[in-house]
N, C-alpha and C positions, 0 to 999 in steps of 0.2 A: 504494500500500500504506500501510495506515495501522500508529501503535503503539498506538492505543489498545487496549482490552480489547473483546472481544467482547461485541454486547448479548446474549445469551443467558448468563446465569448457569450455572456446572457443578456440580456435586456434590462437596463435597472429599472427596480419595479417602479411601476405607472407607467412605463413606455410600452406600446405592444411594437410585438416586432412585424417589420414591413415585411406586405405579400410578398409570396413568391415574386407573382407576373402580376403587370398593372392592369386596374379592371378596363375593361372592353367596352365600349359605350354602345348604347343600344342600336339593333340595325335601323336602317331609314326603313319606312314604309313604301311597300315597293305598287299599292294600289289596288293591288287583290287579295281581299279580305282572307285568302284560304292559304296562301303564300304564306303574308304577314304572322296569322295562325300557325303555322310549320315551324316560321324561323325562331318566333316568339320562346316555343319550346325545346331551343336549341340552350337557350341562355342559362336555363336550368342547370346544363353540365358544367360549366364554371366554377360552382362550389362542390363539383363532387370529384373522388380521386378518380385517376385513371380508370383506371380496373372497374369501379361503375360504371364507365361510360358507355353505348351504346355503339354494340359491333355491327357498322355497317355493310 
């Protein structure tokens, strides 16, 4: 067992630590109500990990 300090640096507490990846701003409306509906439930995969995501 060592005393030294961990190499992985922490966040001092009250800071959260930054995303990963920066968020994705939502897509434009592309004018077809069924489109827009498709793309809308893509945004969802964003907070989920890889391995949730949907095999196309």
């Amino acid at each position: 067992m060592s005393d030294e300090a961990a190499e992985t640096p922490e966040a001092p507490a009250g800071e959260a630590a930054a995303p990963e990846f920066p968020a994705v701003p939502p897509p434009e409306p592309t004018g077809d109500p069924r489109v827009d509906a498709a793309v809308a439930g893509l945004a969802e995969l964003g907070a989920r990990p890889v391995a949730e995501h949907v095999e196309v």
